[in-house]
C-alpha positions in Angstrom: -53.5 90.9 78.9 -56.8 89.9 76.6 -54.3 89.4 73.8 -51.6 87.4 75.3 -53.5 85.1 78.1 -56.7 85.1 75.5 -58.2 84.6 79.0 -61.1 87.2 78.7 -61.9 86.8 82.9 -58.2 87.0 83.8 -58.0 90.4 81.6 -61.2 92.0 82.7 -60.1 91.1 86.5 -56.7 92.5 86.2 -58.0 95.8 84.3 -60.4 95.7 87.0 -57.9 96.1 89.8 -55.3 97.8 88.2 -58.3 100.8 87.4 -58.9 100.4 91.4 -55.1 100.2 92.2 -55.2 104.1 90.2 -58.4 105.4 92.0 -56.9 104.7 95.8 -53.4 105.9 95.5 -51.6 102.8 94.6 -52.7 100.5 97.9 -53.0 97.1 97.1 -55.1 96.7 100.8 -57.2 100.0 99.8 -57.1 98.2 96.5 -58.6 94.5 97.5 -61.3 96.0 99.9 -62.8 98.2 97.5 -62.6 95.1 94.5 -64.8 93.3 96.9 -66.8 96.3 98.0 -67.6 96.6 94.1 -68.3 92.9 93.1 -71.0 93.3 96.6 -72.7 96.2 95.5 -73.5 95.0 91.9 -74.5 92.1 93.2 -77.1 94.1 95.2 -78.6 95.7 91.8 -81.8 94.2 90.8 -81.4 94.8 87.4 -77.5 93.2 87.0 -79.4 90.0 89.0 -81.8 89.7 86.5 -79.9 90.1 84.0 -77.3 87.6 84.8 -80.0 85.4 85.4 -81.4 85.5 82.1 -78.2 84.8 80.6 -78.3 81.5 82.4 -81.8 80.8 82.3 -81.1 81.2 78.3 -79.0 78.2 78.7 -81.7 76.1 80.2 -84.1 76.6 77.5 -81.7 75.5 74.5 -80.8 72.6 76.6 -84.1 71.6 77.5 -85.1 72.1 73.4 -82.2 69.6 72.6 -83.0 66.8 74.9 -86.8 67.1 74.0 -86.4 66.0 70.7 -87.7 69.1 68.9 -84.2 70.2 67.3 -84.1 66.6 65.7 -87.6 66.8 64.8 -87.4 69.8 62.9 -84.2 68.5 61.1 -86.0 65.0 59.9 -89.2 67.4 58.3 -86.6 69.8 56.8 -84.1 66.7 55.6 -86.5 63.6 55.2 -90.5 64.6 55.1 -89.5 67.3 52.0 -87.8 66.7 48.9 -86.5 70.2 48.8 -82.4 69.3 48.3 -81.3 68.1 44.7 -78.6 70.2 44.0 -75.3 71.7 45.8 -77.2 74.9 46.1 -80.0 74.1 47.6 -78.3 71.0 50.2 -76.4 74.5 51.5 -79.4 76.8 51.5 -81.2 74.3 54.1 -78.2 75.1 56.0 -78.5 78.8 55.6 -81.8 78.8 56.6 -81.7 76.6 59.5 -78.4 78.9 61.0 -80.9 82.2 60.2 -83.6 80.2 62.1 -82.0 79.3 64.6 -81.0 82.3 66.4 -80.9 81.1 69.9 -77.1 80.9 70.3 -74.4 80.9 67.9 -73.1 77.7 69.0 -76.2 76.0 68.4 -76.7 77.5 65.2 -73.5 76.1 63.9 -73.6 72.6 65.6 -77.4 72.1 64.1 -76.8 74.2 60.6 -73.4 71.8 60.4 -75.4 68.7 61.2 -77.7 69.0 58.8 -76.2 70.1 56.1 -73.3 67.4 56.1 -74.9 64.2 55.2 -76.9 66.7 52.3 -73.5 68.1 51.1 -71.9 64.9 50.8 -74.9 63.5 48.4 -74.4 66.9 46.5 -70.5 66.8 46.5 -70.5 70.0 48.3 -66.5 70.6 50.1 -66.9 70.7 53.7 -65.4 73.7 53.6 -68.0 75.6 51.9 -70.2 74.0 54.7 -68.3 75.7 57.6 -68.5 79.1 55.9 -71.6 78.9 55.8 -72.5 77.3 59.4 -69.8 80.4 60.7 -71.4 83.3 58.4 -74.8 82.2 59.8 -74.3 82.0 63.3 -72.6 84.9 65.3 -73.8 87.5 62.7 -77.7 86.7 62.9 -77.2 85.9 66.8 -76.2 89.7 66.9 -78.9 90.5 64.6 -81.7 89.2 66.0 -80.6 89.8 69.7 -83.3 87.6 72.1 -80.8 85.9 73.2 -77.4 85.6 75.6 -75.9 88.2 72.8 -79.0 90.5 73.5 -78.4 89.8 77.2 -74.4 91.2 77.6 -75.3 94.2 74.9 -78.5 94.8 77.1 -76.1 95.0 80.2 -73.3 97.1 79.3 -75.2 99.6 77.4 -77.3 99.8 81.2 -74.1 100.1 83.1 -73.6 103.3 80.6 -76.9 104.4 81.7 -77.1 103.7 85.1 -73.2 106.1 85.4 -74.9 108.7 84.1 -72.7 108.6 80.6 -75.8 108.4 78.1 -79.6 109.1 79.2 -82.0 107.1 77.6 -83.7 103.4 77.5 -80.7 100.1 76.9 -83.6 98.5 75.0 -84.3 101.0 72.5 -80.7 102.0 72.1 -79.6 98.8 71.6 -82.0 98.7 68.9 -80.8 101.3 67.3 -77.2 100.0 67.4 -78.0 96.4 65.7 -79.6 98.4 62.9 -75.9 99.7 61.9 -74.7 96.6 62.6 -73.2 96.3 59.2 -70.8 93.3 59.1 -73.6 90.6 60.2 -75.8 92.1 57.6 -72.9 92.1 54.8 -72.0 88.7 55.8 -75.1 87.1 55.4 -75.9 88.8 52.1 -72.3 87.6 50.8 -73.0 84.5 52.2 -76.3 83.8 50.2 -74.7 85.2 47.1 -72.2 82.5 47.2 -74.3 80.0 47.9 -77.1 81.2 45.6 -74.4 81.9 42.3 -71.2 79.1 43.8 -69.1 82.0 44.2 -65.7 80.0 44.7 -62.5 82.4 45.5 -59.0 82.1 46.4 -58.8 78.5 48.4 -62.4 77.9 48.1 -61.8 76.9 44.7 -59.4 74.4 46.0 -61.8 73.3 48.8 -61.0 69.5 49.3 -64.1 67.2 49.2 -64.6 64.8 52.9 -63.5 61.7 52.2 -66.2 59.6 55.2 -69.8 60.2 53.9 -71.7 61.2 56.9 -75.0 59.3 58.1 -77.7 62.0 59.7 -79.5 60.0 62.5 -82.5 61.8 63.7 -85.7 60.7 65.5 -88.8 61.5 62.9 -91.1 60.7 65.8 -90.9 63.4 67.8 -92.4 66.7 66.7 -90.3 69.6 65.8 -92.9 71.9 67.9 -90.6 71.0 71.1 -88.0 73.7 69.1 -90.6 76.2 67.2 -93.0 76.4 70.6 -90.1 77.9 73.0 -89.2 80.0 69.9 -91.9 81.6 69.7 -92.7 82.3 73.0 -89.9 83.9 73.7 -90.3 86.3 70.9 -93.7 86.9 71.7 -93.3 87.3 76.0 -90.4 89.7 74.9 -92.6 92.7 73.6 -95.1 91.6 75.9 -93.2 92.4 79.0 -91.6 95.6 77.5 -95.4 97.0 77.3 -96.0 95.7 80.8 -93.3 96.9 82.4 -93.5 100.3 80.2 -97.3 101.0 81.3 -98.3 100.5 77.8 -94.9 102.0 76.2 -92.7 99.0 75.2 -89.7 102.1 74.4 -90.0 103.0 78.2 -89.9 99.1 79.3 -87.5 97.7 81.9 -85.1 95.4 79.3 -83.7 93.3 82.1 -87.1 92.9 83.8 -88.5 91.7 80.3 -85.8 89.3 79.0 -85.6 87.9 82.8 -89.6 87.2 82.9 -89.9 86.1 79.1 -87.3 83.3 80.4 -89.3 82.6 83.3 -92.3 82.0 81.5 -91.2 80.6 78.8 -89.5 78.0 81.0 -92.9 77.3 82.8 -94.9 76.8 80.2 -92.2 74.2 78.4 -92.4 72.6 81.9 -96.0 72.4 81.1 -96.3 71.3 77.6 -92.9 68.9 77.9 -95.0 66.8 81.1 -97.7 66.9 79.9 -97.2 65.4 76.6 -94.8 63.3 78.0 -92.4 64.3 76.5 -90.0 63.9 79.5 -90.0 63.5 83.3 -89.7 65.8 85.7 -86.5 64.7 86.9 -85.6 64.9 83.3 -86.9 68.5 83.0 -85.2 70.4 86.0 -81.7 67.6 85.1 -81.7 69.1 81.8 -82.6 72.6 82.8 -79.8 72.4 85.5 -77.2 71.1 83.1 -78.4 74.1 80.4 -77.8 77.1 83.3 -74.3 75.3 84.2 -73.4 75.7 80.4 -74.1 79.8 80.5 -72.9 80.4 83.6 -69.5 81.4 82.6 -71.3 84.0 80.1 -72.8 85.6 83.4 -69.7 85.6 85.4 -68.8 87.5 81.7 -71.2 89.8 82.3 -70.4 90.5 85.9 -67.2 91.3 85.0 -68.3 93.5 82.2 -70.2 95.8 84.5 -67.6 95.8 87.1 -65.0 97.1 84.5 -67.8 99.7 83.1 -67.9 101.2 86.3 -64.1 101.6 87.0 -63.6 102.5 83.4 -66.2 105.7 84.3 -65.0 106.6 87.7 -61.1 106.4 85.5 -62.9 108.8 83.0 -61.4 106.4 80.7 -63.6 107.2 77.9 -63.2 111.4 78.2 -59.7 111.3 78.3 -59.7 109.1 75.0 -62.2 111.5 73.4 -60.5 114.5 74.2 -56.6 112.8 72.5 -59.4 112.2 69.4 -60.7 115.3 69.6 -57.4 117.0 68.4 -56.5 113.9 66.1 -60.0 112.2 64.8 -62.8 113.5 62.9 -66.1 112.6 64.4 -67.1 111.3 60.9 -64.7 108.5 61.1 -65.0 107.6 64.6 -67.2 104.5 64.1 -64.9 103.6 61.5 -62.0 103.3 64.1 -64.1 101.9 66.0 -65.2 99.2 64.4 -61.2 98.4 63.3 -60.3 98.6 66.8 -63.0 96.2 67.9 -61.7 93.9 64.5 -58.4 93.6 66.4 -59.0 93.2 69.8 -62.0 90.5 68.4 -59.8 88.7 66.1 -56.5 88.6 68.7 -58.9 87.0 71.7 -61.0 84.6 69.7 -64.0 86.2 71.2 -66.7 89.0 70.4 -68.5 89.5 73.8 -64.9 89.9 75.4 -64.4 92.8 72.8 -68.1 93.9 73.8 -67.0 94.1 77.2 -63.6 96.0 76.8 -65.2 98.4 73.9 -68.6 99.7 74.6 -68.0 101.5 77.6 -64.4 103.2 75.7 -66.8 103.7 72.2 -70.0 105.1 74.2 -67.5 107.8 76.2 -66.1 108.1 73.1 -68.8 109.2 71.2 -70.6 111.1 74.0 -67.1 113.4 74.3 -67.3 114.4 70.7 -71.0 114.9 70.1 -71.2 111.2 68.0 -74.2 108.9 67.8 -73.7 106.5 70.0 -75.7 104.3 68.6 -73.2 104.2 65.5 -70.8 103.4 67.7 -72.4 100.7 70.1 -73.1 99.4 66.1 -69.1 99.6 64.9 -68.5 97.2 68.2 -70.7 94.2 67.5 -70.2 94.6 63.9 -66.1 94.5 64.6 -66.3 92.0 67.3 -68.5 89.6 65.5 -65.9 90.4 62.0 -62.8 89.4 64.6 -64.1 86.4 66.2 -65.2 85.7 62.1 -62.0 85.1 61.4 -60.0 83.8 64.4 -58.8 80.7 63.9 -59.0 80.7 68.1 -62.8 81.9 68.3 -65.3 79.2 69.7 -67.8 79.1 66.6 -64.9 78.6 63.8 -63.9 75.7 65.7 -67.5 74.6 66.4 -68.3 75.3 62.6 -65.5 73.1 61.7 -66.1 70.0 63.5 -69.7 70.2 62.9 -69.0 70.4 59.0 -66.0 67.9 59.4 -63.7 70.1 57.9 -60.0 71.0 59.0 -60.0 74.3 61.1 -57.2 75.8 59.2 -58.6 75.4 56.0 -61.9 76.3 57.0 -60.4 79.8 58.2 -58.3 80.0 54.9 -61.1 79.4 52.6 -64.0 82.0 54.8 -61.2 84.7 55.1 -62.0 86.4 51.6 -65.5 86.3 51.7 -65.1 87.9 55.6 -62.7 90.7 54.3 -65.1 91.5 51.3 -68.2 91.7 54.4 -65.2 93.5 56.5 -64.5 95.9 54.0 -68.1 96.9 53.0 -68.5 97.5 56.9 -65.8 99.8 57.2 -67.3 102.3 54.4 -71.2 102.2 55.4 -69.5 102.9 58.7 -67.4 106.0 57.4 -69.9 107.0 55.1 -72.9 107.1 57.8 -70.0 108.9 60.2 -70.5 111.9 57.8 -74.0 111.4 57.3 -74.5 111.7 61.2 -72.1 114.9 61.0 -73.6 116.8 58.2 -77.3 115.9 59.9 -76.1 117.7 63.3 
């Protein structure tokens, strides 16, 4: 259903009540109370409540950062109070920096990474296109990298949902962890990405790349200071660990992840409430407007995420995952598991347009998976970002192509044409670290 409506809530509903449609004997009234009965008691977990709220409240922040002027800010002293662009190389490295920066949102990373770097590649004569690789190759990959964020937020709640069924034992924080450290593909990606930029690697349409034809005028206010972004940045990463030692009595590995990302939110959001009024920066009316309109933009991402746990937990009581590792068993080598994986995810990612869709169908499949033949499951959890963020790299239907595009005023189709080769190079280095640490993990155990 993902692949033909490329409706990600329509497919996780309907896998939802077609696993619930198996479980009571085929009774669509058995069927429909015991959907509602499921949506109910998730609800009633504290920990999916906080964690759907910090998805939201994640939204709130990045909005309120845009409307304070601090995004702008920081692109006038990076664009206008430095004289660091004079040459194509360095007019894209601003925007490489900026998307590695910005790791907030993926979105945002492209929209500001594409913003800036447009009036700085037209000076340079830099195509448009090379722009959007670069705006798309920083912003999903270092938004699963660095994972304070809504990313952090749906891989934080679907490796729980594994923990609270009983499937794996352990901390969601400190396996997740472990999992974006074999997340190969956003590490490739920006590494091939820099090269190109660094040496003006141009291959196969790239070197064809058509320059803009409109020059494009960067309008920012200079005024305001860019601590309204780097503040809120910081504070998040900093009430992050703090809250992982508070709620872990002094051990941030045994900290509470959704309690954590839930409070750093909270506070974070107070004190901008704080240091926005009181510098007058904005109103309070502005404040809890902008704040508002922030949470309405996520809110789809937690009805995601709702949906995501709901799944997880008819996916278990289906023993989904068992049955699929005991048909690998007889026909997969554990060494290439996360190798399969990680195509699998590729797919799915690439067909959909999305990455936390694949997220949401995979990990609970890949953690059964690798839990029925004696895998690390962190390898696995790793082979599903990296393949979902490689898929939605290079669907021409995923939201940050499109976003990447428009914000580097490039056509969509030849931005997808002219990224595709460098992707496949990052997509093919993946695959082997991903077979080669599959027999790493085997010959250890």
């Amino acid at each position: 259903m993902a692949l033909y409506t490329k409706n990600i809530l329509l497919s996780l509903f309907g896998g939802i009540f077609l696993g619930l449609f198996f479980l009571h004997d085929f009774s669509l009234y058995n069927t429909s109370i015991a959907t509602f009965d499921l949506f109910v008691s998730l609800l009633g977990e504290e920990w999916i409540l906080k964690t759907l709220a910090f998805a939201v409240l994640v939204g709130s922040v990045m909005e309120l950062m845009q409307k304070s002027g601090g995004i702008n800010g920081f692109v006038s002293f990076m664009t206008q109070k430095t004289s660091l662009v004079n040459s194509p190389r360095s007019a894209l490295l601003v925007s490489y920096i900026i998307g590695v920066i910005i790791f907030i949102e993926s979105s945002i990373t492209s929209l500001i990474a594409g913003a800036v770097g447009r009036p700085l590649c037209d000076k340079e004569n830099v195509a448009h296109a090379k722009l959007a690789f670069v705006c798309d190759s920083t912003s999903a990959p270092i938004s699963s990298l660095i994972v304070l964020n809504g990313w952090g937020a749906l891989l934080l709640g679907l490796i729980a949902t594994q923990i609270q069924t009983g499937i794996i034992t352990g901390d969601n924080v400190n396996i997740l962890l472990h999992s974006v450290a074999y997340n190969f593909y956003a590490m490739s990606a920006l590494l091939v990405t820099f090269l190109a930029i660094w040496f003006n690697v141009n291959i196969g349409p790239m070197k064809n790349a058509s320059l803009s034809l409109q020059k494009s005028i960067l309008h920012v206010n200079s005024h305001v200071s860019m601590s309204y972004m780097i503040i809120p940045i910081f504070l998040m990463i900093t009430f992050v660990f703090v809250f992982l030692y508070i709620t872990g009595n002094g051990n941030m590995l045994k900290g509470s992840g959704s309690s954590a990302i839930f409070y750093t939110m909270l506070a974070t959001l107070i004190i901008m409430f704080i240091y926005y009024i009181g510098t007058k920066n904005m109103s309070v009316k502005t404040y809890t407007k902008s704040a508002y309109i922030g949470g309405k933009k996520l809110f789809p991402i937690a009805l995601i995420l709702l949906f995501a746990f709901a799944i997880g937990k008819v996916t278990v009581d289906l023993k989904t995952g068992a049955y699929l590792a005991s048909l690998a068993t007889d026909t997969l080598s554990v060494s290439l598991l996360a190798g399969v994986i990680f195509l699998l995810s590729s797919i799915i990612s690439f067909s959909t347009g999305t990455s936390w869709g694949t997220f949401s169908i995979m990990v609970p499949i890949a953690v059964s998976m690798a839990v029925g033949m004696d895998g690390d499951v962190a390898l696995a959890v790793g082979a599903v970002i990296s393949g979902g963020v490689f898929g939605d790299h290079c669907s021409p239907i995923s939201d940050t192509t499109i976003i990447s595009s428009l914000a580097s005023d490039c056509e969509v189709v030849e931005h997808v044409k002219t990224q595709l080769p460098y992707a496949l190079i990052s997509g093919a280095v993946a695959f082997i670290l991903f077979v080669l640490f599959g027999f790493m993990t085997l010959n250890n155990s």
